[in-house]
N, C-alpha and C positions, 0 to 999 in steps of 0.2 A: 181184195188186198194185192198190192203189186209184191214185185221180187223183192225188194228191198223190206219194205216192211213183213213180208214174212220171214226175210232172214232176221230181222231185228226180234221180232218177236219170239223165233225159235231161238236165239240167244240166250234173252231172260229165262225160258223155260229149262233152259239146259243148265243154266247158270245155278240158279236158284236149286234146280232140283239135284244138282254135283255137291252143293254146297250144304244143301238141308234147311227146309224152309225156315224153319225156328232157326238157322243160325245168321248170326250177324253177320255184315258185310254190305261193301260200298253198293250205291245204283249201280246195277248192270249196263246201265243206258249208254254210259259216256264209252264203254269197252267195246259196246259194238260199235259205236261211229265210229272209234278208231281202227277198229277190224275191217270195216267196212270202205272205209278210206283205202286204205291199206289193198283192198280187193279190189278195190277203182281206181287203180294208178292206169297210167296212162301206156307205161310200157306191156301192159301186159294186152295179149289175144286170147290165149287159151286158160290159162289162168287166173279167171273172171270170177265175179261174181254167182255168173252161171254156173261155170264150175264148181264154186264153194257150193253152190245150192243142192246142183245134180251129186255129189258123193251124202250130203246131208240126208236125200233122199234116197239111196243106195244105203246110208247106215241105219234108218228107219226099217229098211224093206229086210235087213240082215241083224237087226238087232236084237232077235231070238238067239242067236249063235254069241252075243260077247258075254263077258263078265260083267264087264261095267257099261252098258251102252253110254250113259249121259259123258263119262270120261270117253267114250269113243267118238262122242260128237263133238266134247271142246277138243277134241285133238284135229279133227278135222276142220274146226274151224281156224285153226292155227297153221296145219301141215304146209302150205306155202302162204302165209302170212307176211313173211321177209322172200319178195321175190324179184331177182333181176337177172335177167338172163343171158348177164354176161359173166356173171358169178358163180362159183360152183359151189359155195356152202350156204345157199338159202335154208337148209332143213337144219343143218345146227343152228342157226342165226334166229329163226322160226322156233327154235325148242326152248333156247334162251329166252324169246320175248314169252312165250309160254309161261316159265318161270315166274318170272315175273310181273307179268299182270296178273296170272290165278291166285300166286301169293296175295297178291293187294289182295284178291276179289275174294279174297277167302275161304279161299278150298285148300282142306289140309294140308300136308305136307308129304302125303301116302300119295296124297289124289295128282296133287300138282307132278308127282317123280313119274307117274306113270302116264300121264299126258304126256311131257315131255320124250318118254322113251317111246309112246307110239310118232308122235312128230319124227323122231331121227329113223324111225323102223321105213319111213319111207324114202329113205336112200335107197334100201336095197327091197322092199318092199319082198321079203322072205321070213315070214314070222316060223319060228319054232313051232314043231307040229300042238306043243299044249300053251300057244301063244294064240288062246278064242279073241281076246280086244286089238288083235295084232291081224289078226287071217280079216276080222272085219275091214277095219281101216284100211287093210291094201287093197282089200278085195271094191270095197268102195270106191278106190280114188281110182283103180285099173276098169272099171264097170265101161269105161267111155271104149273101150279097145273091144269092146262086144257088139256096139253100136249097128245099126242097121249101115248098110253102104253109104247109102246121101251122109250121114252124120258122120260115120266115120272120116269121110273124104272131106268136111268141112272142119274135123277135129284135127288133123293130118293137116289141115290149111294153116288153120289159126296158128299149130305149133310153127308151121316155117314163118308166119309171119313174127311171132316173137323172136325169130333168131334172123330176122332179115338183112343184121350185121355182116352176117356169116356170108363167105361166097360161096354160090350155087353146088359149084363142085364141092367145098367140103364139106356144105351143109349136106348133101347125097350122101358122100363117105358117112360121117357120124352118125346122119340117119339111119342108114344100113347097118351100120354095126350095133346100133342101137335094137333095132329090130331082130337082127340075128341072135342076140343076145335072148332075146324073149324065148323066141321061138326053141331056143335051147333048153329053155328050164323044163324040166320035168312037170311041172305045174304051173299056170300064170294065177291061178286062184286057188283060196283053200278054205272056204265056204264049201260046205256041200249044195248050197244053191247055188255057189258062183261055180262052183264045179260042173254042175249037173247044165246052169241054163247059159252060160258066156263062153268055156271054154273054147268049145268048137267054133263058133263066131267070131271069137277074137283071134284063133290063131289064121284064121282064113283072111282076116283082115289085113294083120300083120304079114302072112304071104302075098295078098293083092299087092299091098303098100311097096312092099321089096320087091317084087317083081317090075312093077314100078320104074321105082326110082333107077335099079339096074339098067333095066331094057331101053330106056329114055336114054341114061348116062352117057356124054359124046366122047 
């Protein structure tokens, strides 16, 4: 089974099971082309398909730790659903389409508020310490910042390639500030697996990257 059809098919399953087998509601089919689509624009580097796949896999591997894992998953499948990278509100724009395709697709109206409020939790990607569907989701979409070197320095690629608008000098500044910002928080994850096994890796990463971008800087 390739990429695509396994995101198709982990779709249906999340779908149906968000929603409750016995309950009614339209074919899942057509929601994931359009998701899917959507994941294959053409603007996008790091925010691929791969990407959706690899946090999907991250919510799997942490989904002991949520309340509602299957709501953790259609939240992930939406978290940058609406993405262009010269915009700065893809995650409300992504919480709304939210809204409104789970409404169609028939997931309550408890279920659909709290997809959506994980979608927007990833602006700041700081869930409240008794927020378990919230520490998942961040801790998922942040999992690539843990990355072995080669991968990280090719996830650090792809992101300057989506912003390859930007010129070099300021794409550095915001980088930086970017990165500094992380390295501030008290925590970058709040799993205790994400605690216990990315931590330490990602902030080393995140020091590689800035040191980096600085010491290069002309």
């Amino acid at each position: 089974m390739d990429v695509i059809e396994d995101l198709r098919a982990r779709w249906v399953r999340t779908l149906v099971a968000a929603r409750g087998a016995t309950a009614p509601g339209p074919d899942p089919l057509p929601y994931a082309a359009n998701l899917l689509a959507r994941w294959a624009e053409p603007q996008r580097r790091y925010h691929t398909t791969a990407h959706l796949a690899a946090v999907l896999t991250h919510v799997d591997a942490l989904a002991g730790y949520a309340d509602a894992p299957d709501l953790v998953r259609l939240a992930a499948w939406f978290h940058d659903a609406v993405y262009d990278p010269e915009r700065s509100e893809n995650e409300e724009r992504s919480a709304r389409l939210a809204e409104r395709a789970l409404t169609e697709a028939g997931l309550t109206a408890d279920a659909v508020t709290e997809v959506a409020r994980l979608v927007r939790l990833t602006v700041t990607h700081a869930p409240s310490p008794d927020d378990a569907n919230g520490a998942v989701l961040c801790d998922a979409d942040l999992a690539v910042l843990a990355s072995p070197p080669d991968a990280y320095a090719a996830y650090a690629a792809a992101v300057r390639e989506e912003y390859g608008f930007v010129p070099p000098a300021a794409f550095r500044h915001g980088r930086a500030e970017v990165l500094r910002h992380l390295l501030s928080l008290d925590r970058l994850f709040h799993t205790p697996y994400g605690t216990r096994e990315w931590e330490a890796p990602a902030r080393a990463n995140l020091t590689s990257e800035l040191t980096r971008l600085t010491t290069n800087a002309p």
